[in-house]
C-alpha positions as CSV (number, residue, x, y, z in Angstrom):
1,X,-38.3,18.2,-78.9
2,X,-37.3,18.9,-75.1
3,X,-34.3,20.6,-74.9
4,X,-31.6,18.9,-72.2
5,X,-32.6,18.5,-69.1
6,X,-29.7,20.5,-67.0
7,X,-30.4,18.2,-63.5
8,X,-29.8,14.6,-64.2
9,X,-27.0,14.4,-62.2
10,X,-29.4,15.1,-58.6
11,X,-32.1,12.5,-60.1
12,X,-32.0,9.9,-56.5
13,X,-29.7,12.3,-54.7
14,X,-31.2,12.8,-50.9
15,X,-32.0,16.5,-50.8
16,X,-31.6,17.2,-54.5
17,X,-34.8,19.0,-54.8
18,X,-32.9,22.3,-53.0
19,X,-30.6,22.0,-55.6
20,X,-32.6,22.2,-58.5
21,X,-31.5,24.8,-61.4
22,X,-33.7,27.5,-62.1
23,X,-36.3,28.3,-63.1
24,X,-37.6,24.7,-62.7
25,X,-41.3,23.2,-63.0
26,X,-41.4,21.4,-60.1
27,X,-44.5,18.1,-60.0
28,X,-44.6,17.0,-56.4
29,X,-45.6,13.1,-57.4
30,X,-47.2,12.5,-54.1
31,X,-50.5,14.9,-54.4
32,X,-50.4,14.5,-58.4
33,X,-51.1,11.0,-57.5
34,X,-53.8,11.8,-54.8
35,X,-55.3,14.2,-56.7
36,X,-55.9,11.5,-59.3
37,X,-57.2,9.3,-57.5
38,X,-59.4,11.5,-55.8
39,X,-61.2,12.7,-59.1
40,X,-61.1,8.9,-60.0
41,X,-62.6,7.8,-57.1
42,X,-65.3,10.8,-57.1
43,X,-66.3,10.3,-61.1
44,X,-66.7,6.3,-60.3
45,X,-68.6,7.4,-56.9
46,X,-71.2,9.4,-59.5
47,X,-71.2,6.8,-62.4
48,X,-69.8,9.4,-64.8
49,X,-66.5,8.8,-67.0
50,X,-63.7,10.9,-66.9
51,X,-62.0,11.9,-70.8
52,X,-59.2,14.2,-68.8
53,X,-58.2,16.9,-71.0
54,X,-54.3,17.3,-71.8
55,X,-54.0,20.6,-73.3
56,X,-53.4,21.0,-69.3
57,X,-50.5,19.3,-68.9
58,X,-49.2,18.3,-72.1
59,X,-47.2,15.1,-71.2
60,X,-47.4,11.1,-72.2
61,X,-46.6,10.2,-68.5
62,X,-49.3,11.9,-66.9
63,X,-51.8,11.2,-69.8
64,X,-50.7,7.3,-69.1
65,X,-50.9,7.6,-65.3
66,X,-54.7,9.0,-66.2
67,X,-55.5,6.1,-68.3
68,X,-54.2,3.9,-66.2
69,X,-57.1,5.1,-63.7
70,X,-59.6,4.6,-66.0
71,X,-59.7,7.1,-68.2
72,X,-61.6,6.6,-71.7
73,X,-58.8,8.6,-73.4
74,X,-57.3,12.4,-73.9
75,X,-59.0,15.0,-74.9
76,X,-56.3,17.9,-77.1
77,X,-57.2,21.2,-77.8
78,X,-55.2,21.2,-81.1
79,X,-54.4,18.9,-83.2
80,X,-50.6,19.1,-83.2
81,X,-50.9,18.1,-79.3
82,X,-52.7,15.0,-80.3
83,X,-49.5,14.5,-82.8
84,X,-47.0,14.6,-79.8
85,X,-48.9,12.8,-77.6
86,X,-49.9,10.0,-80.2
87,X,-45.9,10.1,-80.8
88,X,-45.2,9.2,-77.3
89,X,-47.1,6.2,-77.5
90,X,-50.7,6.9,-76.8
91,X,-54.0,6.4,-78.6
92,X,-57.4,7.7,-78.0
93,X,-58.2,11.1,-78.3
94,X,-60.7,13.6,-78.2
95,X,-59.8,17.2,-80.5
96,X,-62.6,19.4,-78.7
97,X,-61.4,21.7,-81.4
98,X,-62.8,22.1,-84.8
99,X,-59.7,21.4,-87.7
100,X,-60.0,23.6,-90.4
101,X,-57.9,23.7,-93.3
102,X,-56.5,21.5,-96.2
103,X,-53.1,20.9,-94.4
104,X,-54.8,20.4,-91.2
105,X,-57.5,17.7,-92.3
106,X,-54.5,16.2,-94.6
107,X,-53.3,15.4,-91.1
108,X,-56.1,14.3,-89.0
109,X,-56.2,11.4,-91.3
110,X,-52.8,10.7,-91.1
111,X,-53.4,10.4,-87.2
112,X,-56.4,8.3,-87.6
113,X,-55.1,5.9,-89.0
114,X,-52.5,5.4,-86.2
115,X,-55.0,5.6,-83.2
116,X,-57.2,3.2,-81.6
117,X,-60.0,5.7,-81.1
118,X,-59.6,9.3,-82.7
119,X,-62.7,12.0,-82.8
120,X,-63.3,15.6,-83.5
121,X,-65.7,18.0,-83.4
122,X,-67.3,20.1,-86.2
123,X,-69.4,23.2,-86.4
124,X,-69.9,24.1,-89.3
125,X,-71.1,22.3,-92.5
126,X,-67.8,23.4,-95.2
127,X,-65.4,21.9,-92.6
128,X,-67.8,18.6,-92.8
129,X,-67.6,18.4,-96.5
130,X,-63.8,18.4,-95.9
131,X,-63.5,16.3,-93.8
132,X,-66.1,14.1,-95.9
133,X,-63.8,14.3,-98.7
134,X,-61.0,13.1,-96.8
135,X,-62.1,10.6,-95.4
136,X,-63.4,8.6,-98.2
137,X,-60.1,9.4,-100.0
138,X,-58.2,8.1,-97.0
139,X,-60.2,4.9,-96.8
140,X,-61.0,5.6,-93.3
141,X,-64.1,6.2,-91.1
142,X,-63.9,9.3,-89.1
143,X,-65.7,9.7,-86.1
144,X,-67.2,13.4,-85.2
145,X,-69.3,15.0,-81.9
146,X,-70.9,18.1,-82.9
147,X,-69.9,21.1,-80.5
148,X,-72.6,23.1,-78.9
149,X,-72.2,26.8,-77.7
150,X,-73.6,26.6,-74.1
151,X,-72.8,29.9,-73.5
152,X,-69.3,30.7,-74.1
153,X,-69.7,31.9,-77.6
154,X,-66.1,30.9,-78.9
155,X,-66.9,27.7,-81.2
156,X,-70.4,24.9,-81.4
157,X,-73.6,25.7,-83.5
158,X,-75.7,28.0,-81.8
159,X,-79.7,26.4,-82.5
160,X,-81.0,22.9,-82.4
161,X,-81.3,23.6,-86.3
162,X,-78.1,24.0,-87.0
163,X,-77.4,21.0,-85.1
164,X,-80.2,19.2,-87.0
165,X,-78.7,20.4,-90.5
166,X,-74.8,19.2,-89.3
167,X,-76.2,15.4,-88.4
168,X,-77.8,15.3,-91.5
169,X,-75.0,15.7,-93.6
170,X,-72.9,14.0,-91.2
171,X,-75.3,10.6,-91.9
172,X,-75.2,11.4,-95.4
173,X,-71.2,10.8,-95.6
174,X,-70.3,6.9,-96.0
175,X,-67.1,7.7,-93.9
176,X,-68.3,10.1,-91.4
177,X,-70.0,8.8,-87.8
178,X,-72.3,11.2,-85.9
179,X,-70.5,9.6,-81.9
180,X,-72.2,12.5,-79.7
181,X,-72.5,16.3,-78.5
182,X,-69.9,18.5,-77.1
183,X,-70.8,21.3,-74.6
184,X,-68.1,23.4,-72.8
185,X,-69.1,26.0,-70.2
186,X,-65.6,27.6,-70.0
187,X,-67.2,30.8,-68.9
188,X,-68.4,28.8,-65.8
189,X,-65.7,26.7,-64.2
190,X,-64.5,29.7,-62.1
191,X,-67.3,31.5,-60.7
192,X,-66.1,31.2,-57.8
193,X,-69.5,30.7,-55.3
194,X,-70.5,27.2,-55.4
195,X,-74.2,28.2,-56.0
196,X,-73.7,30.9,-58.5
197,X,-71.9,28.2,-60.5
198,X,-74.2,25.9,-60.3
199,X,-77.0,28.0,-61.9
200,X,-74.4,29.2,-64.9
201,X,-73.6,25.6,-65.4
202,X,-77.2,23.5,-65.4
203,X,-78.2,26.4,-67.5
204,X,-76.0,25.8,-70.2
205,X,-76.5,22.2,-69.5
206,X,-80.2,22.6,-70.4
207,X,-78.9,24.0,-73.8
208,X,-77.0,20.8,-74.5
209,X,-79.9,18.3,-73.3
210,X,-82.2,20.6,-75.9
211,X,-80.2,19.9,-78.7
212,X,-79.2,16.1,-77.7
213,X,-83.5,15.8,-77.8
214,X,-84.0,17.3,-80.9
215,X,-81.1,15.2,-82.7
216,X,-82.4,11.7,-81.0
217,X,-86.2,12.3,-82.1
218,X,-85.0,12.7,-85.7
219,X,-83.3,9.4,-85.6
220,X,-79.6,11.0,-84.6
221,X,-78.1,9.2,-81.7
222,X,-76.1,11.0,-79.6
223,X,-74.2,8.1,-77.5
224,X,-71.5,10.5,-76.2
225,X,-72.5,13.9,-74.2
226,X,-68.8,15.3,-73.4
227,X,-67.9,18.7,-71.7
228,X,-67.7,20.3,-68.0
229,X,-64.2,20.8,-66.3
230,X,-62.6,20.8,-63.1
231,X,-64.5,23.8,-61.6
232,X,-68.1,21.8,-62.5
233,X,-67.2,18.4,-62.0
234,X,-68.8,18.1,-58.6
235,X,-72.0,19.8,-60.3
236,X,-72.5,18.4,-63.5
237,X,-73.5,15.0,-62.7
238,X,-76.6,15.6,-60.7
239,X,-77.7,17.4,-64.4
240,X,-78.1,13.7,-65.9
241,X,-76.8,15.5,-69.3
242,X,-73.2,14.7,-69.7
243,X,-72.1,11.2,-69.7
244,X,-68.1,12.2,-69.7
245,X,-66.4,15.0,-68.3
246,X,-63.2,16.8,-69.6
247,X,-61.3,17.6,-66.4
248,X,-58.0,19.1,-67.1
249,X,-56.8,21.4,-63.9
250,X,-57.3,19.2,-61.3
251,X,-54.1,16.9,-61.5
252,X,-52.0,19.7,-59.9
253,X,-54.6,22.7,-59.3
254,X,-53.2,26.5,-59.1
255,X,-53.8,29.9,-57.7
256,X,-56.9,30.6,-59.7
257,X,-58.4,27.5,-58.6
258,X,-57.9,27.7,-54.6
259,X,-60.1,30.4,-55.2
260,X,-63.0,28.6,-56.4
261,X,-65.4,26.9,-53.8
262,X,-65.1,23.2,-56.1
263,X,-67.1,21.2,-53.3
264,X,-69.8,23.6,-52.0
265,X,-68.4,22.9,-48.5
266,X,-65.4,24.7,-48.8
267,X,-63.5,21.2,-48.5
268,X,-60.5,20.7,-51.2
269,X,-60.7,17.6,-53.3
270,X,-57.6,18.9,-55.0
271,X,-54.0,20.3,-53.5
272,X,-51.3,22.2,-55.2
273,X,-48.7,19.7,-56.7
274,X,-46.7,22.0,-59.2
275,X,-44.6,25.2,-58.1
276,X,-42.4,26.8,-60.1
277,X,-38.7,27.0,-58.2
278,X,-36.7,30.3,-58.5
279,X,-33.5,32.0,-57.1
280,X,-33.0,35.4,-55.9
281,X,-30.5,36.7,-58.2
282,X,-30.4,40.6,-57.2
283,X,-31.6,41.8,-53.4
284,X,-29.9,45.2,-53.3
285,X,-33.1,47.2,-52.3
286,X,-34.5,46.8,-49.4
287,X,-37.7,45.5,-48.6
288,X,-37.8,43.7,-52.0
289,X,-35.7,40.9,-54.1
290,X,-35.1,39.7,-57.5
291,X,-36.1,36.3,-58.7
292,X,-34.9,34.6,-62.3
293,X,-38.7,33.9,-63.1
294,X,-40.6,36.5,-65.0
295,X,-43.4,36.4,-68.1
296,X,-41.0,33.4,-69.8
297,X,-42.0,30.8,-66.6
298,X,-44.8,32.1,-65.3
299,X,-48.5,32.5,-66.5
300,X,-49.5,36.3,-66.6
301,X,-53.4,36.1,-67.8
302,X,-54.6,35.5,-64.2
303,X,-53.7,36.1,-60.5
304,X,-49.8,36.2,-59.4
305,X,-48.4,33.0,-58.2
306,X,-48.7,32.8,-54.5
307,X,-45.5,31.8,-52.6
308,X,-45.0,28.2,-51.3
309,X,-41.9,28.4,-49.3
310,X,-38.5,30.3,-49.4
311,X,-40.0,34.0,-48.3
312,X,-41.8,35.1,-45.7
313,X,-46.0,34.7,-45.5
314,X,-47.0,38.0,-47.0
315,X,-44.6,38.4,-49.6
316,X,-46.4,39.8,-53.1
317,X,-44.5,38.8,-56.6
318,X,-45.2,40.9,-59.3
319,X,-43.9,40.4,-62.9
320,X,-40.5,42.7,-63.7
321,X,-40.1,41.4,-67.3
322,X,-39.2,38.6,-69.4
323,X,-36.6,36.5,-66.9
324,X,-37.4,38.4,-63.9
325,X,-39.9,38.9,-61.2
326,X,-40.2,41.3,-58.0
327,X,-40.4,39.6,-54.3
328,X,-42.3,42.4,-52.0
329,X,-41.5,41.4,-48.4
330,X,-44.1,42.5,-45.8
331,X,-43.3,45.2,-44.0
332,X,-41.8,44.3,-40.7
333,X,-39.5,41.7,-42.2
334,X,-36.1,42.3,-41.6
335,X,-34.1,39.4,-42.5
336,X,-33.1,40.2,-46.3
337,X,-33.8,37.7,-49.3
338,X,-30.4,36.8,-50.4
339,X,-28.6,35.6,-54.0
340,X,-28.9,32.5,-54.2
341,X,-32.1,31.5,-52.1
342,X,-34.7,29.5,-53.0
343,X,-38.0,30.3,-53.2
344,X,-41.6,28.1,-54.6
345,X,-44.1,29.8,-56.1
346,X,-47.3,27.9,-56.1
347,X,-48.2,28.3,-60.4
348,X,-51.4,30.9,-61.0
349,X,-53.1,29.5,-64.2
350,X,-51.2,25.8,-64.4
351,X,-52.3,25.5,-68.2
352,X,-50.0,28.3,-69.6
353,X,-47.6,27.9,-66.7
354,X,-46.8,24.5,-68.4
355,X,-46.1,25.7,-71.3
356,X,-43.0,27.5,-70.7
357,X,-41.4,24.5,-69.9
358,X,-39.6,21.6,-71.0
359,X,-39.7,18.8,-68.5
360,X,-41.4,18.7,-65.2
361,X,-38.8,18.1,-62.2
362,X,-40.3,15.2,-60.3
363,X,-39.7,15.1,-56.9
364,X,-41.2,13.0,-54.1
365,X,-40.1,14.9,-50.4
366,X,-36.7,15.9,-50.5
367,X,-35.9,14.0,-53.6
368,X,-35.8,14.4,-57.4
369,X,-36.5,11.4,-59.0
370,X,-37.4,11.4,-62.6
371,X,-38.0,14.0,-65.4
372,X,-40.7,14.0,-67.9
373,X,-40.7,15.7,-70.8
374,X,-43.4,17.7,-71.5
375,X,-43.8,16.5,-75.2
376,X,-47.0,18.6,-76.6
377,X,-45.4,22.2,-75.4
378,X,-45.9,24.5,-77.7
379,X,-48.0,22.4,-80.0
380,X,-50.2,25.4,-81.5
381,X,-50.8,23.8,-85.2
């Protein structure tokens, strides 16, 4: 469960969002909201539905402002996030992850039973039997997409045969229901040329189409064709494979986004609506300052967060341990950081970034005005 959240007290208070205590995950509401409509607006513009995934941002009120907008439900990358989420009061979901295990599956069906509309994908014919087994003993139909390897080479069958050999002992399970193909080119989504990306990603698109071909001439249907993400959403349509796409990054973007060309115009569908606030806590070097956000709020498997405001353009962060990071000032500056500023730094991989945190601050201009807890953090099982 979230832990307290430390600023109710400035929730409606003009100017609040200066006093914020940090470090703070700070959701500007204004571009979260055109960002969402903007990928709305672009998915019904291409007649292509949107199954947004939340292992991005891990929170009920953003997965209901999605759904509100269309949306045909979640996708979770695990199935403990599904838990949280379904425990918050929503529904459908998508686990783009195989569940493996006795405990696990024990579980699934558990959750089944309390959503509208619950699938997951398999790979591998043992974890069918399983999940065969359970679901007749449960007394409840489970619905299963079959994940493809397009490329990535981290879960999905890799031949049409194996495919074949799944759907057939999928269709031979009274409680089991064959719904589709998954197809995730995660190795794609940030090349960053527009081009280049486009290649990588109709290729492994063509790997997916294959297999839905091969599974539809024996008699297989394959109603749902899930996969892409933000960095091939503009792309993948024009393919005519994938009826659904499993955007996650877009609601607030990040650093290693901005680098990514996601229009091939260098236009951007997308702006940055999450920053993570910090205070200088130490500035007795000069040239450089100490901030109370290190590897504990910040994401360290990608580019450094980019400063939005509070130090000067130029200024390089760079990670000095678990609770604290480095501000480099640009040579020339010579008005000193000092205890007690504030400073924005625009998040570098928004995924993990979310994770280290409990509630996003949620702020609209000046003003905090709400906090939502970010119920599936840390939900690994």
């Amino acid at each position: 469960m979230p832990q307290v959240f430390l600023d109710r007290d400035l929730i409606g208070r003009p100017g609040g969002r200066r006093d914020i205590t940090t470090p703070a995950l700070v959701l500007d509401l204004d571009v979260l909201e055109a960002n969402l409509d903007a990928m709305t607006a672009w998915a019904t513009s291409q007649d292509i539905a949107l199954r947004p995934h939340a292992k991005t941002h891990k929170c009920a009120a953003i997965g209901r402002l999605q759904m509100e907008r269309g949306a045909l439900g979640l996708c979770c990358a695990k199935l403990a996030e599904a838990e949280a989420l379904n425990a918050a009061g929503l529904r459908r979901f998508l686990l783009t992850s195989p569940v493996v295990g006795a405990r696990k599956v024990t579980r699934l069906m558990t959750l089944a039973a309390q959503c509208e509309d619950l699938m997951v994908v398999v790979d591998d014919a043992g974890n069918v039997d399983d999940l065969a087994a359970a679901a007749k003993a449960a007394g409840h139909d489970l619905a299963l997409l079959i994940d493809v390897d397009v490329g990535l080479r981290r879960t999905g069958v890799t031949s049409t045969e194996a495919a074949l050999a799944l759907a057939e002992r999928i269709a031979a399970a009274p409680r089991l229901k064959l719904h589709g193909l998954q197809g995730y080119a995660g190795g794609v989504q940030h090349i960053t040329d527009f081009e280049a990306r486009r290649r990588a990603s109709h290729e492994s698109l063509a790997i997916l189409a294959a297999v839905r071909a091969a599974l539809e001439a024996a008699d297989h249907p394959c109603p749902i064709m899930t996969g892409g993400g933000t960095g091939t959403h503009a792309i993948d349509p024009a393919a005519g494979v994938l009826n659904e796409l499993q955007v996650g990054s877009y609601i607030v973007s990040d650093v290693e986004y901005d680098a990514v060309d996601l229009t091939g115009d260098a236009s951007r569908r997308f702006r940055n609506a999450l920053c993570v606030y910090a205070r200088v806590v130490s500035a007795c070097h000069e040239g450089i300052a100490t901030i109370d956000a290190g590897s504990k709020s910040l994401a360290m498997d990608g580019p450094a967060p980019r400063v939005a405001f509070g130090a000067p353009e130029g200024t390089r962060y760079s990670c000095s341990g678990d609770e604290f990071g480095e501000l480099a000032l640009p040579r020339g500056h010579n008005e000193p950081l000092r205890p007690g500023d504030l400073v924005a730094l625009v998040v570098p991989h928004c995924d993990p970034t979310i994770n280290c945190f409990d509630w996003y601050h949620c702020v609209r201009g000046d003003t905090l005005v709400d906090a939502w807890p970010i119920e599936a953090r840390g939900a690994a099982a």
